[in-house]
TORMI-403266 format. One record per residue: residue number from 1; residue in three letters; x negated, y negated, z of N, C-alpha, C in turn. Coordinates in nm, 4 decimals. Layout:
% residues N
<mike><num>NUM</num><residuo>ALA</residuo><n_c1>X</n_c1><n_c2>Y</n_c2><n_c3>Z</n_c3><ca_c1>X</ca_c1><ca_c2>Y</ca_c2><ca_c3>Z</ca_c3><c_c1>X</c_c1><c_c2>Y</c_c2><c_c3>Z</c_c3></mike>
...
This chain:
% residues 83
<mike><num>1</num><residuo>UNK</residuo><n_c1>-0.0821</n_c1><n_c2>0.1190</n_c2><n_c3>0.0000</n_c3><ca_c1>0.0000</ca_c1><ca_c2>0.0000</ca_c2><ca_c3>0.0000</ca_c3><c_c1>-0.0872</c_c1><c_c2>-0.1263</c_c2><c_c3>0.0000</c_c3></mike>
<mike><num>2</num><residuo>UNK</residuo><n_c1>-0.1812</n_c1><n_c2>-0.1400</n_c2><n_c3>0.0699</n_c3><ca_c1>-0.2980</ca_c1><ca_c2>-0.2664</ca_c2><ca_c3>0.0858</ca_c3><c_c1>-0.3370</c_c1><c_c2>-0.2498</c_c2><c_c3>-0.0835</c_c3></mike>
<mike><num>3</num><residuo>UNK</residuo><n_c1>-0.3629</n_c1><n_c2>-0.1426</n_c2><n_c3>-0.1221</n_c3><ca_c1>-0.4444</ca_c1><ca_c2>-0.1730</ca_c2><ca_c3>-0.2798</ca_c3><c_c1>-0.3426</c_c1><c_c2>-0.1753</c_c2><c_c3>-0.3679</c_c3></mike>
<mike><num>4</num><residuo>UNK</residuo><n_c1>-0.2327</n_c1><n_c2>-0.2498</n_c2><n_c3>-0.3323</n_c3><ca_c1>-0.1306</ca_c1><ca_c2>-0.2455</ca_c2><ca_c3>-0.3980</ca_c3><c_c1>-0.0884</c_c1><c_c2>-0.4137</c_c2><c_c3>-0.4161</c_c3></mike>
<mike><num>5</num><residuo>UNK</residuo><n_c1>-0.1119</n_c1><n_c2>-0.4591</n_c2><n_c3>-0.2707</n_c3><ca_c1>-0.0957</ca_c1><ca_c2>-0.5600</ca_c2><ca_c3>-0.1821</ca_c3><c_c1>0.1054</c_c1><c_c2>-0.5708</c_c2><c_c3>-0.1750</c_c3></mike>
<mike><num>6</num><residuo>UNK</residuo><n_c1>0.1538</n_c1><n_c2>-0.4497</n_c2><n_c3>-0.1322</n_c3><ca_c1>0.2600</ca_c1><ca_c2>-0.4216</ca_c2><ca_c3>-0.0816</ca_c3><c_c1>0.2779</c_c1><c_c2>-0.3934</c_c2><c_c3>0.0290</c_c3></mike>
<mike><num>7</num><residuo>UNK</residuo><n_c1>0.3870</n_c1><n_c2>-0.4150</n_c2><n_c3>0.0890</n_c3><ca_c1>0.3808</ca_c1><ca_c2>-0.3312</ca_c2><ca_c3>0.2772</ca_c3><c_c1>0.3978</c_c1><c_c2>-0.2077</c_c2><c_c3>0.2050</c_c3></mike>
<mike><num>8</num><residuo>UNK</residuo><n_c1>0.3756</n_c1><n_c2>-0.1536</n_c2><n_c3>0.3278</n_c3><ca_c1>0.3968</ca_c1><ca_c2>0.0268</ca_c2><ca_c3>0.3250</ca_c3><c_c1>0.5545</c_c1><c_c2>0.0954</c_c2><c_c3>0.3361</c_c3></mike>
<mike><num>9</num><residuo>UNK</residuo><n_c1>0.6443</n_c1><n_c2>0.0150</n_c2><n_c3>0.3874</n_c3><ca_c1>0.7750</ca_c1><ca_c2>0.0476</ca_c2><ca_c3>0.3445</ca_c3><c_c1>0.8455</c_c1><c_c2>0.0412</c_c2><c_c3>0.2233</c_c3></mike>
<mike><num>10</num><residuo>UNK</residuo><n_c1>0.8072</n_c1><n_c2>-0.0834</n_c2><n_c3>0.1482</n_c3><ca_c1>0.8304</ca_c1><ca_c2>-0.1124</ca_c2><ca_c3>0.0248</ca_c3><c_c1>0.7249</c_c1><c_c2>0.0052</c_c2><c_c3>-0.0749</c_c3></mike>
<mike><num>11</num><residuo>UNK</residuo><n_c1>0.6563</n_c1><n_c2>0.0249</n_c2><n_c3>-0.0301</n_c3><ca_c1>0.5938</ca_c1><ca_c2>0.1513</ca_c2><ca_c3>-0.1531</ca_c3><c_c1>0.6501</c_c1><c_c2>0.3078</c_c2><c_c3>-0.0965</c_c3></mike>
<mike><num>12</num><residuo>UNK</residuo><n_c1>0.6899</n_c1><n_c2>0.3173</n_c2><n_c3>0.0454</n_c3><ca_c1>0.7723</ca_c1><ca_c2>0.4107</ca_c2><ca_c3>0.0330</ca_c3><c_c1>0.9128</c_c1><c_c2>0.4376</c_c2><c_c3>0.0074</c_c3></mike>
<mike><num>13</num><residuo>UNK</residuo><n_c1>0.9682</n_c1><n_c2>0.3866</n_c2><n_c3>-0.0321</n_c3><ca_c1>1.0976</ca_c1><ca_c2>0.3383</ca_c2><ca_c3>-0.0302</ca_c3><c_c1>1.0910</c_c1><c_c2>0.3312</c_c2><c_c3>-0.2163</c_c3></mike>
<mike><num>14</num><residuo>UNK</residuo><n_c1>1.0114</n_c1><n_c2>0.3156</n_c2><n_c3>-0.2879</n_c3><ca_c1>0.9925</ca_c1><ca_c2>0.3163</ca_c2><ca_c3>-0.4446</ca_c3><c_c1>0.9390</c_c1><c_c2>0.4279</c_c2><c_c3>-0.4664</c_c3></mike>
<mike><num>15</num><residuo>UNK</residuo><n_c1>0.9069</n_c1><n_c2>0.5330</n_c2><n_c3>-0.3856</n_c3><ca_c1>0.8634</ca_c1><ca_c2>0.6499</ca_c2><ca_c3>-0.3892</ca_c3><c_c1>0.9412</c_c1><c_c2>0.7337</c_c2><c_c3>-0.4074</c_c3></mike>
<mike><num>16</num><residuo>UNK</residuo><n_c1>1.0206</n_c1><n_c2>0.6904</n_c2><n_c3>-0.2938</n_c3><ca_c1>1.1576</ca_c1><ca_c2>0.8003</ca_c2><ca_c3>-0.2271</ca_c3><c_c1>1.2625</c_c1><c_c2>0.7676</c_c2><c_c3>-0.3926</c_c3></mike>
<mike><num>17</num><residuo>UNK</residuo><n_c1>1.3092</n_c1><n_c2>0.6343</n_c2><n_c3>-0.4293</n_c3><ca_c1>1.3695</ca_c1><ca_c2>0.6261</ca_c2><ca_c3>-0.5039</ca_c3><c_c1>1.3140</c_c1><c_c2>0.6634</c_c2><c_c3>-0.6739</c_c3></mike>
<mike><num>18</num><residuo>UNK</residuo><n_c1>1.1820</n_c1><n_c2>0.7241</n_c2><n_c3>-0.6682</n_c3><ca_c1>1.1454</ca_c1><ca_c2>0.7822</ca_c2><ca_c3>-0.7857</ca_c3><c_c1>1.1870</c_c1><c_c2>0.9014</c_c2><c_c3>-0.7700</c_c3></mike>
<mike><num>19</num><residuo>UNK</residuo><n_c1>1.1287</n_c1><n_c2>1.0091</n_c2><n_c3>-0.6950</n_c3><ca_c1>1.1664</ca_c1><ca_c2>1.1520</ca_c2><ca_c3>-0.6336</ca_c3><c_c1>1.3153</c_c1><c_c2>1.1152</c_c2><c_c3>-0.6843</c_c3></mike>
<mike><num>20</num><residuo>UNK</residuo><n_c1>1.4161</n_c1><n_c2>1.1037</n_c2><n_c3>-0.6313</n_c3><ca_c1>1.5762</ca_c1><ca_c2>1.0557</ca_c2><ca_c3>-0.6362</ca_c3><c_c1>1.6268</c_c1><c_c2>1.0370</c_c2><c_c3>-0.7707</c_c3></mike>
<mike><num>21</num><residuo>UNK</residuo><n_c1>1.5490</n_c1><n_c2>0.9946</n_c2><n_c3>-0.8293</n_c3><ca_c1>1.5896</ca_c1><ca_c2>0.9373</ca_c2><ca_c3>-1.0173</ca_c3><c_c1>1.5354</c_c1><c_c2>1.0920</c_c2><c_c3>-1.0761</c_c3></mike>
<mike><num>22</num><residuo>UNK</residuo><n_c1>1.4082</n_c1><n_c2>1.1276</n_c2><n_c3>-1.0240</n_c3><ca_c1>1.3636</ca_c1><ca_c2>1.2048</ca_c2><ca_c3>-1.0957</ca_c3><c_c1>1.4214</c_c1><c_c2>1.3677</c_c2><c_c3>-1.0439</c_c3></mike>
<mike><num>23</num><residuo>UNK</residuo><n_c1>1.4912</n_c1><n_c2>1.3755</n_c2><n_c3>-0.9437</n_c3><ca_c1>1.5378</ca_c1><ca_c2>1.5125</ca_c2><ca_c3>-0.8724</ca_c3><c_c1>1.4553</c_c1><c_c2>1.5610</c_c2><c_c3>-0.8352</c_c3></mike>
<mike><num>24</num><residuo>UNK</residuo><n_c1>1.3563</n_c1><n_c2>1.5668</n_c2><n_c3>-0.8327</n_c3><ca_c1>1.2322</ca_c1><ca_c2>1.6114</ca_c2><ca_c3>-0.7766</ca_c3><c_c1>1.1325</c_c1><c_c2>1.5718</c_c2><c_c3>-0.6481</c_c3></mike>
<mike><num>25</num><residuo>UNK</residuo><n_c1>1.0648</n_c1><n_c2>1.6491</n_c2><n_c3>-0.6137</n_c3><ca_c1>0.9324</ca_c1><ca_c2>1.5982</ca_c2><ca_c3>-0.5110</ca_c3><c_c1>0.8119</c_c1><c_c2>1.5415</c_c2><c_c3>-0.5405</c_c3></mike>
<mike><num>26</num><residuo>UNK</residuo><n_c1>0.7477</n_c1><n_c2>1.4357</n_c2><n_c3>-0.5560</n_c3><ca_c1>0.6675</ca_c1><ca_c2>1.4488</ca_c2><ca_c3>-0.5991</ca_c3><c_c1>0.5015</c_c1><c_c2>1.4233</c_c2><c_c3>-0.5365</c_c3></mike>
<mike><num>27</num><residuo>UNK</residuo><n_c1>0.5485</n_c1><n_c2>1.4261</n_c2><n_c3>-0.3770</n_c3><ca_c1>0.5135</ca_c1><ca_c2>1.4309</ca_c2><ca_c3>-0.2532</ca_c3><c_c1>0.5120</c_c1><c_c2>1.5011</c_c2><c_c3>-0.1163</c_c3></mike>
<mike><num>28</num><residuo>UNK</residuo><n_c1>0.4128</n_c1><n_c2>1.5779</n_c2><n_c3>-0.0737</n_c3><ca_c1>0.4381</ca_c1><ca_c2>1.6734</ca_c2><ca_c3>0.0664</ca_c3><c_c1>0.4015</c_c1><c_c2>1.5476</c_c2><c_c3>0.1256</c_c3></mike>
<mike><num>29</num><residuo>UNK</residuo><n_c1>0.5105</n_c1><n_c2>1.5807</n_c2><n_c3>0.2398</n_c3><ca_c1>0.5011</ca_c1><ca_c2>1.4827</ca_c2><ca_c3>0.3637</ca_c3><c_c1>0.4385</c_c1><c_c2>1.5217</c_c2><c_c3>0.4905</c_c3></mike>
<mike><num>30</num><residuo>UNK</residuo><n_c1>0.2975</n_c1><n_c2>1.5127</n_c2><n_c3>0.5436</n_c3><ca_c1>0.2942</ca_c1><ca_c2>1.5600</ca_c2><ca_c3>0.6805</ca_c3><c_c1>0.2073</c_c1><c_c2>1.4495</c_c2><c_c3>0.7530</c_c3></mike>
<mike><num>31</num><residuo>UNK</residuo><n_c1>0.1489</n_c1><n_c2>1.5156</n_c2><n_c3>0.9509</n_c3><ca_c1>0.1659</ca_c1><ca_c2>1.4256</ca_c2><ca_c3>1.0023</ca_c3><c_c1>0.0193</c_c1><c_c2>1.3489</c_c2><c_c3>0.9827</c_c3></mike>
<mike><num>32</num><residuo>UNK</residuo><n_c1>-0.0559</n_c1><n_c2>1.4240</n_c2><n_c3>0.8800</n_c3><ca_c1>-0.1894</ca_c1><ca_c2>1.3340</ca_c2><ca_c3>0.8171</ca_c3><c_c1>-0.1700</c_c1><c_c2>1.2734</c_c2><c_c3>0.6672</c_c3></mike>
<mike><num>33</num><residuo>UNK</residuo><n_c1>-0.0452</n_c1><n_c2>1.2733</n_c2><n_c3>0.6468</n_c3><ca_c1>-0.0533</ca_c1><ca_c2>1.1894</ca_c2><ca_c3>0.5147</ca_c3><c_c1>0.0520</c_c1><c_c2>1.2622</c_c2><c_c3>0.4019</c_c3></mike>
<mike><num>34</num><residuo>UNK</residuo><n_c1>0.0083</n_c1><n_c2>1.2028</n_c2><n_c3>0.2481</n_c3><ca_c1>0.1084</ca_c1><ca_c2>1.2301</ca_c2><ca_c3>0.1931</ca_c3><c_c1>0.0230</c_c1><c_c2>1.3250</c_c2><c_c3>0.0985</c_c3></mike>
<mike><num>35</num><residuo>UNK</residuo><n_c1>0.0618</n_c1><n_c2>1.4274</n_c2><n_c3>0.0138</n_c3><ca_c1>-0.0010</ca_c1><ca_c2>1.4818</ca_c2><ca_c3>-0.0982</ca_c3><c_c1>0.0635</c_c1><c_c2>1.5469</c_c2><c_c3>-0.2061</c_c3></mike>
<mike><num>36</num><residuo>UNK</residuo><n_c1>0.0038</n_c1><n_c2>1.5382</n_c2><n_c3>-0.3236</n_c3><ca_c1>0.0733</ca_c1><ca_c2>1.5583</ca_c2><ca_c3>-0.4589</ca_c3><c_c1>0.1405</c_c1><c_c2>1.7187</c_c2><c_c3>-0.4625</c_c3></mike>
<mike><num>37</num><residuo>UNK</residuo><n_c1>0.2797</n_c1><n_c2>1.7191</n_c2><n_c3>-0.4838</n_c3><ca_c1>0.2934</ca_c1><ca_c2>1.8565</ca_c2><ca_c3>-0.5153</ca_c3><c_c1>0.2366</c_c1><c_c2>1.8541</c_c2><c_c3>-0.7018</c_c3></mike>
<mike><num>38</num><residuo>UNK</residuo><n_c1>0.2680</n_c1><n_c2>2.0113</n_c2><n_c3>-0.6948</n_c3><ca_c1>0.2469</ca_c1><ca_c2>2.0448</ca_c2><ca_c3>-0.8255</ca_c3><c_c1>0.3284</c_c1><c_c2>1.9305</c_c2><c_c3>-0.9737</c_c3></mike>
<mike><num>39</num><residuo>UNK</residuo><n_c1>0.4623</n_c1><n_c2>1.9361</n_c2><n_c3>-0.8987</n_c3><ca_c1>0.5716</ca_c1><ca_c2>1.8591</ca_c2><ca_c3>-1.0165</ca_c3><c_c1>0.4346</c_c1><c_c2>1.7147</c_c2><c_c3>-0.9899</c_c3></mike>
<mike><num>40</num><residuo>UNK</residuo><n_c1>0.4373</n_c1><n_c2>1.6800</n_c2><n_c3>-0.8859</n_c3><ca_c1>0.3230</ca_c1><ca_c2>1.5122</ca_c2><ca_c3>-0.8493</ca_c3><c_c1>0.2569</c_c1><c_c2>1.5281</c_c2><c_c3>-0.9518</c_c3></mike>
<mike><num>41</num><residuo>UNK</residuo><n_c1>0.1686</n_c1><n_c2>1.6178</n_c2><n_c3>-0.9761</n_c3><ca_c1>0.0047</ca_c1><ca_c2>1.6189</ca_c2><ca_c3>-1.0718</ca_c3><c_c1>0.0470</c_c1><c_c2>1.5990</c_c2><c_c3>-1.1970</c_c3></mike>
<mike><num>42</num><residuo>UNK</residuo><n_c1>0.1490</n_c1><n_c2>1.6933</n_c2><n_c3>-1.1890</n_c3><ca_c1>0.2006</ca_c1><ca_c2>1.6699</ca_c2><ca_c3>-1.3498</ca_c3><c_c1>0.2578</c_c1><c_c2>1.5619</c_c2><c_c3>-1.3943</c_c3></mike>
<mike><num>43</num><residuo>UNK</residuo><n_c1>0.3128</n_c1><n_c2>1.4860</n_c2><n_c3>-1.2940</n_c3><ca_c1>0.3856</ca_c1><ca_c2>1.3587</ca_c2><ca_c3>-1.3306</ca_c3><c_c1>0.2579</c_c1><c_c2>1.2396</c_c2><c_c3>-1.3381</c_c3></mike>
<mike><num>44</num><residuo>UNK</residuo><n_c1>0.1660</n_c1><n_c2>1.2589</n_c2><n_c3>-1.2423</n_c3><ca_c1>0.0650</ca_c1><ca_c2>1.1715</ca_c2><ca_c3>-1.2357</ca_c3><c_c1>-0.0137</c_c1><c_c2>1.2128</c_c2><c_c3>-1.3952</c_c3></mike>
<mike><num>45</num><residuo>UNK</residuo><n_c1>0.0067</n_c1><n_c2>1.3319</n_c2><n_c3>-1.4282</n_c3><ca_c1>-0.1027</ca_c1><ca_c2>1.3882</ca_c2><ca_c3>-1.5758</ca_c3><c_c1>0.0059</c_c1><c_c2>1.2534</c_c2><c_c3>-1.7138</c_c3></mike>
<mike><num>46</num><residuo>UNK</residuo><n_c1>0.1106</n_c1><n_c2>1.2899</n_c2><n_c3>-1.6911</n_c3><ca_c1>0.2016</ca_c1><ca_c2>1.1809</ca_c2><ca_c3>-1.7669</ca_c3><c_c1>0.1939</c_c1><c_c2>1.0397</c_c2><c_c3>-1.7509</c_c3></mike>
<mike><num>47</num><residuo>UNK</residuo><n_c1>0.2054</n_c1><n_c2>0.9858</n_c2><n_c3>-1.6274</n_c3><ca_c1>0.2023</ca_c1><ca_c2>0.8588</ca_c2><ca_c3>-1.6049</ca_c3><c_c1>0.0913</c_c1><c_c2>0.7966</c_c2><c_c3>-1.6535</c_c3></mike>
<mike><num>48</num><residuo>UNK</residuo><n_c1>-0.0283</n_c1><n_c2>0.8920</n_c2><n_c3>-1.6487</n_c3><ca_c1>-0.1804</ca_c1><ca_c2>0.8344</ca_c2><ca_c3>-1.6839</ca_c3><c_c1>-0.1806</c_c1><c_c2>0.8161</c_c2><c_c3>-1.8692</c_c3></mike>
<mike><num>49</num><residuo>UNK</residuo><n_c1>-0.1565</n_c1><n_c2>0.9025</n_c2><n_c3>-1.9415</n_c3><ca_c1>-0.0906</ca_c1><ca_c2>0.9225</ca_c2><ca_c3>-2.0495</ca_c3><c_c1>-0.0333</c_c1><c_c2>0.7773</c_c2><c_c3>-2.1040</c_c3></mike>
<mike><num>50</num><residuo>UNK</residuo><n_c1>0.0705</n_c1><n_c2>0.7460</n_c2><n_c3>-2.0574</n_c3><ca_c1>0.1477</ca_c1><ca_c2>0.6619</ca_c2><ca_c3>-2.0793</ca_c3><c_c1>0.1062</c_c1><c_c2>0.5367</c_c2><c_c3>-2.0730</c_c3></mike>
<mike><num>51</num><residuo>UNK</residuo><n_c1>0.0273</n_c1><n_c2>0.4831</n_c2><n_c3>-1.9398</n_c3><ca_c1>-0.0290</ca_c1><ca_c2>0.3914</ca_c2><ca_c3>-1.9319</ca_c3><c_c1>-0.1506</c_c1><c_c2>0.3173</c_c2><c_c3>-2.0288</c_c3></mike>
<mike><num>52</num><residuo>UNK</residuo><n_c1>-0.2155</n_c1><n_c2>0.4533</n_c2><n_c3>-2.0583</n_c3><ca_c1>-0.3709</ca_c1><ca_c2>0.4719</ca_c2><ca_c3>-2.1668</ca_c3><c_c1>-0.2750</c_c1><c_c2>0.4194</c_c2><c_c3>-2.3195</c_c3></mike>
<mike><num>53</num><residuo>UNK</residuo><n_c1>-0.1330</n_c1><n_c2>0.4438</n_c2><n_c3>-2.3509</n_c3><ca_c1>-0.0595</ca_c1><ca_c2>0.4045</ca_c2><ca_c3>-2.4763</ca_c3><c_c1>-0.0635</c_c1><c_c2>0.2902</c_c2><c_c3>-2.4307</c_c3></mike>
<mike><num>54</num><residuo>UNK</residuo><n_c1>0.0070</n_c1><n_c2>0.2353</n_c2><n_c3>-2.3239</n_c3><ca_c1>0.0422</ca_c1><ca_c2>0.0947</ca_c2><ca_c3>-2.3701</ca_c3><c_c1>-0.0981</c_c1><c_c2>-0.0086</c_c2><c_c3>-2.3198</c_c3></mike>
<mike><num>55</num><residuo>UNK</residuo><n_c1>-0.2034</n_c1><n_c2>0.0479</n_c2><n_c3>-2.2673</n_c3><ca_c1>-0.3455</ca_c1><ca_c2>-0.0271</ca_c2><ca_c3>-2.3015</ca_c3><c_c1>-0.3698</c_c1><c_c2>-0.0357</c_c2><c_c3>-2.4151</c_c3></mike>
<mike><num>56</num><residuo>UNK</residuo><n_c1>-0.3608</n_c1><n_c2>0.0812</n_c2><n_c3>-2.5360</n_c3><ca_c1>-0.4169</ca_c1><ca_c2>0.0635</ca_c2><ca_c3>-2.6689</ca_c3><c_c1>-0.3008</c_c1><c_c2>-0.0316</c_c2><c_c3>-2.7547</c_c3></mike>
<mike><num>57</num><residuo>UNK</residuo><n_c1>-0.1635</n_c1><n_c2>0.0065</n_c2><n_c3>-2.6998</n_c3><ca_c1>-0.0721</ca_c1><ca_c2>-0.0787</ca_c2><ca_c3>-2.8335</ca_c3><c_c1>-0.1298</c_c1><c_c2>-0.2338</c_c2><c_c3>-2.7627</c_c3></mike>
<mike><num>58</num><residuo>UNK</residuo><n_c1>-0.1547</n_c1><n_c2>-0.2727</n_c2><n_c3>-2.6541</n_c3><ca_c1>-0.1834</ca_c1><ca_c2>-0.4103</ca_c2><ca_c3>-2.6060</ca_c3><c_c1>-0.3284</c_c1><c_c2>-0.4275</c_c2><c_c3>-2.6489</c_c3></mike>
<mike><num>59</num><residuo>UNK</residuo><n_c1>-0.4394</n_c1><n_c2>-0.3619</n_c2><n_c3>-2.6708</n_c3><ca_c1>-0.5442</ca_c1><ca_c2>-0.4042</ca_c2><ca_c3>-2.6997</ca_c3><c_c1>-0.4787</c_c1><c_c2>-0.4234</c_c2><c_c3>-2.9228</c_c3></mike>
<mike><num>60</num><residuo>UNK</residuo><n_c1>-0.4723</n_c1><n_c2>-0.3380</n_c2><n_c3>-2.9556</n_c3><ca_c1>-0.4569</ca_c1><ca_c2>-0.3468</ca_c2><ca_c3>-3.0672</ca_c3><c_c1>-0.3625</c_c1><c_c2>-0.3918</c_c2><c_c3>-3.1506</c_c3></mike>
<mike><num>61</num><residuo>UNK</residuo><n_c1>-0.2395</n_c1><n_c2>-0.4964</n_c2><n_c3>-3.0829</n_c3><ca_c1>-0.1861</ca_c1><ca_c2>-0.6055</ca_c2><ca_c3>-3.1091</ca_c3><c_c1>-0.2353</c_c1><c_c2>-0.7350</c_c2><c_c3>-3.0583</c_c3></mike>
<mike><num>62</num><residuo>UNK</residuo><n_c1>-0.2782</n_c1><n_c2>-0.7387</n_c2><n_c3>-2.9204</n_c3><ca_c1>-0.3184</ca_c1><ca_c2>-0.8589</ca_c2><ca_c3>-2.8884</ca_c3><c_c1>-0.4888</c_c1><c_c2>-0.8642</c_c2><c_c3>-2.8923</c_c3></mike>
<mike><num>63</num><residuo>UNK</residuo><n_c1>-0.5531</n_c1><n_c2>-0.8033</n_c2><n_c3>-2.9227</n_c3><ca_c1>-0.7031</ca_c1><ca_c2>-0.8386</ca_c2><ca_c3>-2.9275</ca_c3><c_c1>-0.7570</c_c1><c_c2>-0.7165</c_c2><c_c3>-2.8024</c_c3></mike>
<mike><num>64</num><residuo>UNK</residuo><n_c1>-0.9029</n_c1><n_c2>-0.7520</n_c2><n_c3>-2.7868</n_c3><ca_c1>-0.9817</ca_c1><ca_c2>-0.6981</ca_c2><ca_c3>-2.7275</ca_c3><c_c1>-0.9236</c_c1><c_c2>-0.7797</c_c2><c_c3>-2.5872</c_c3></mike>
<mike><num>65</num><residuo>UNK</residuo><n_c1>-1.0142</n_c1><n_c2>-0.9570</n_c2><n_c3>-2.6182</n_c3><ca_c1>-1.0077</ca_c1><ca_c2>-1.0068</ca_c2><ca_c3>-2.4720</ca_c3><c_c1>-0.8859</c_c1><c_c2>-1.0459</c_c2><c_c3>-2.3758</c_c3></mike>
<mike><num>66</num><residuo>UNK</residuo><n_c1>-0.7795</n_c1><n_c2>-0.9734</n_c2><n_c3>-2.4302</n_c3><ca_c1>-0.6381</ca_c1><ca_c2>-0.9969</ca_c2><ca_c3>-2.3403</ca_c3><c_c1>-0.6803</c_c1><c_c2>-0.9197</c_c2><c_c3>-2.1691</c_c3></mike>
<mike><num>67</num><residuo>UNK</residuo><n_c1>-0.6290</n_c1><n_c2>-0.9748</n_c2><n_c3>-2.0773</n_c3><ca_c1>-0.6137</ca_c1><ca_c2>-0.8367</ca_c2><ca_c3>-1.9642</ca_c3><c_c1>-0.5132</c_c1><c_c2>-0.7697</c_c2><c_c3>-1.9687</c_c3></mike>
<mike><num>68</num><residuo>UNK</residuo><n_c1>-0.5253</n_c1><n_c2>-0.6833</n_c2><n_c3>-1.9082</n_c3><ca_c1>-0.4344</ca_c1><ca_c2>-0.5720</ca_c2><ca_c3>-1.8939</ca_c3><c_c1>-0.3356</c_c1><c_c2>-0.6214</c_c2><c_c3>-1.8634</c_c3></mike>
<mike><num>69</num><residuo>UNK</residuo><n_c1>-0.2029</n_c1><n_c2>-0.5581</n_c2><n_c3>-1.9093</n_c3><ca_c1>-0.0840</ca_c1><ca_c2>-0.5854</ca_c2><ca_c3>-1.8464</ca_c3><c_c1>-0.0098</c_c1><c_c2>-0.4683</c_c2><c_c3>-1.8685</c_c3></mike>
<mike><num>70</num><residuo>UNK</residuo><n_c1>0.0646</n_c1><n_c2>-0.4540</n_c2><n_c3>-1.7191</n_c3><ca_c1>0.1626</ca_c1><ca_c2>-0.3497</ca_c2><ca_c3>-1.7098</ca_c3><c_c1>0.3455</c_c1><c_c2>-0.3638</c_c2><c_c3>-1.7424</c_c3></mike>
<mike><num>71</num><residuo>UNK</residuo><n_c1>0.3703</n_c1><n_c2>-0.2657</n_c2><n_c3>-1.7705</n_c3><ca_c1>0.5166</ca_c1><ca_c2>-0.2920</ca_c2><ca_c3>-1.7901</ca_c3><c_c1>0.5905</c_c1><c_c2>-0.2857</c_c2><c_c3>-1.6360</c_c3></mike>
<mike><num>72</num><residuo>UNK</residuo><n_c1>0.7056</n_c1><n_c2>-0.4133</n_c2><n_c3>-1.5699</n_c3><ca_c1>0.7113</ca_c1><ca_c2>-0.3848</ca_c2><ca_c3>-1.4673</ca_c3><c_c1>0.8604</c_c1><c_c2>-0.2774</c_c2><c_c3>-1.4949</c_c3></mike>
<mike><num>73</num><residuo>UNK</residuo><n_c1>0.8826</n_c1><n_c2>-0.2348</n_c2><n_c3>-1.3914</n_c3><ca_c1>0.9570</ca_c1><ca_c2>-0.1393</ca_c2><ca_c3>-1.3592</ca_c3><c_c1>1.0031</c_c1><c_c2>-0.1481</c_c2><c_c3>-1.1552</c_c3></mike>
<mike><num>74</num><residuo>UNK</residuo><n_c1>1.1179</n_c1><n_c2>-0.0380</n_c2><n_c3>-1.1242</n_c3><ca_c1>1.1456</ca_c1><ca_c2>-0.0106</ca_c2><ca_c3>-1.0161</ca_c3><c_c1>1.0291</c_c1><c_c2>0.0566</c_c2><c_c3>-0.9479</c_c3></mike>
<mike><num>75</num><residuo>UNK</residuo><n_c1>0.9299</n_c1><n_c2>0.1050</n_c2><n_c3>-1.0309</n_c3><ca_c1>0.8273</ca_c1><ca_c2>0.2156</ca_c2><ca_c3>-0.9993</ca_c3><c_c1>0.7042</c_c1><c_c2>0.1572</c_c2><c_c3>-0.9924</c_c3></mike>
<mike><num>76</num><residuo>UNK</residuo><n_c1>0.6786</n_c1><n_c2>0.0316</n_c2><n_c3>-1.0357</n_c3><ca_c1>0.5321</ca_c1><ca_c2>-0.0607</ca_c2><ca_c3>-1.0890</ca_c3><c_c1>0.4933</c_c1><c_c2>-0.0323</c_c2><c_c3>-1.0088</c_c3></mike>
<mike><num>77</num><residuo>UNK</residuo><n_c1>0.5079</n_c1><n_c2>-0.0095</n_c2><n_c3>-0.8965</n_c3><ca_c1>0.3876</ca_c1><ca_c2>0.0305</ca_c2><ca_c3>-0.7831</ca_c3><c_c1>0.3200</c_c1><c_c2>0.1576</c_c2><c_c3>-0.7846</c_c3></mike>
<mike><num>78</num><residuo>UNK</residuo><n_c1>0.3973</n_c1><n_c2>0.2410</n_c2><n_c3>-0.8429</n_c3><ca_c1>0.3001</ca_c1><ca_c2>0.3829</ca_c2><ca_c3>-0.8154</ca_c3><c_c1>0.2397</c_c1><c_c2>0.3766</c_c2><c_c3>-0.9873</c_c3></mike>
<mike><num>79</num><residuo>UNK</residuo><n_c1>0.2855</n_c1><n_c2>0.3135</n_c2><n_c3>-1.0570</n_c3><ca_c1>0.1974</ca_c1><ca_c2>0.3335</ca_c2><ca_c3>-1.1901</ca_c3><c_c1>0.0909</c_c1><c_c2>0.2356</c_c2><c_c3>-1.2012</c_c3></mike>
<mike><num>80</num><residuo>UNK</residuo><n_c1>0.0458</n_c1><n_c2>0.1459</n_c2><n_c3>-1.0603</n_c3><ca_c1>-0.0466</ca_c1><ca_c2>0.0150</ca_c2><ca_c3>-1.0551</ca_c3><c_c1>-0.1105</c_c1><c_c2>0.1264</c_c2><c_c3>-0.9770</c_c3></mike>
<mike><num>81</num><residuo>UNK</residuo><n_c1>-0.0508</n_c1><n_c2>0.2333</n_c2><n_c3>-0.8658</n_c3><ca_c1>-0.1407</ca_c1><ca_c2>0.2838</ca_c2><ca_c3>-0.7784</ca_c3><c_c1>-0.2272</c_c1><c_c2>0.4306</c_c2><c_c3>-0.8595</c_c3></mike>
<mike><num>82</num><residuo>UNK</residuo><n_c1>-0.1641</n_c1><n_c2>0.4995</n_c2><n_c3>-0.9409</n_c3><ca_c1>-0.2281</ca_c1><ca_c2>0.5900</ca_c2><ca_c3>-1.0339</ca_c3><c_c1>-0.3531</c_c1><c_c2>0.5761</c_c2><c_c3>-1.0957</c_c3></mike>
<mike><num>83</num><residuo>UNK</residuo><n_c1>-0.3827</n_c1><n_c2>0.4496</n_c2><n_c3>-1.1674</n_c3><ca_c1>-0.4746</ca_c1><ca_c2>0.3866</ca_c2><ca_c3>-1.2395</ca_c3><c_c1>-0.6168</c_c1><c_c2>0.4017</c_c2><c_c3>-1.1844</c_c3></mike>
């Protein structure tokens, strides 16, 4: 959440409501932390995917020296935290 510069409720709470959209888990919950289930890796193997497209359609419409920019979404936080 700090490398996010979000509180930590607000990135769990966009978590919970991804899992929820998506029917799925994409998180074990215990009392040292959080970790990727299997459906997680795979979704994280996609999200990374996706992100690497819209770096190239943005480098190769707008130039080299643009920065990065993300598409926002309900989710922008876990696809800013993937990266």
């Amino acid at each position: 959440a700090g490398a996010l510069h979000v509180s930590q409720p607000s990135l769990s709470i966009a978590i919970r409501n991804l899992e929820k959209e998506l029917g799925r888990s994409l998180f074990e919950r215990g009392p040292g932390g959080m970790t990727l289930t299997l459906d997680g890796l795979e979704f994280l193997g996609y999200a990374r995917q996706l992100l690497q497209q819209v770096d190239a359609i943005t480098h190769k419409y707008k130039g080299e020296d643009t920065e990065k920019k993300h598409f926002s979404q309900s989710t922008s936080f876990i696809f800013a935290w993937i990266q």
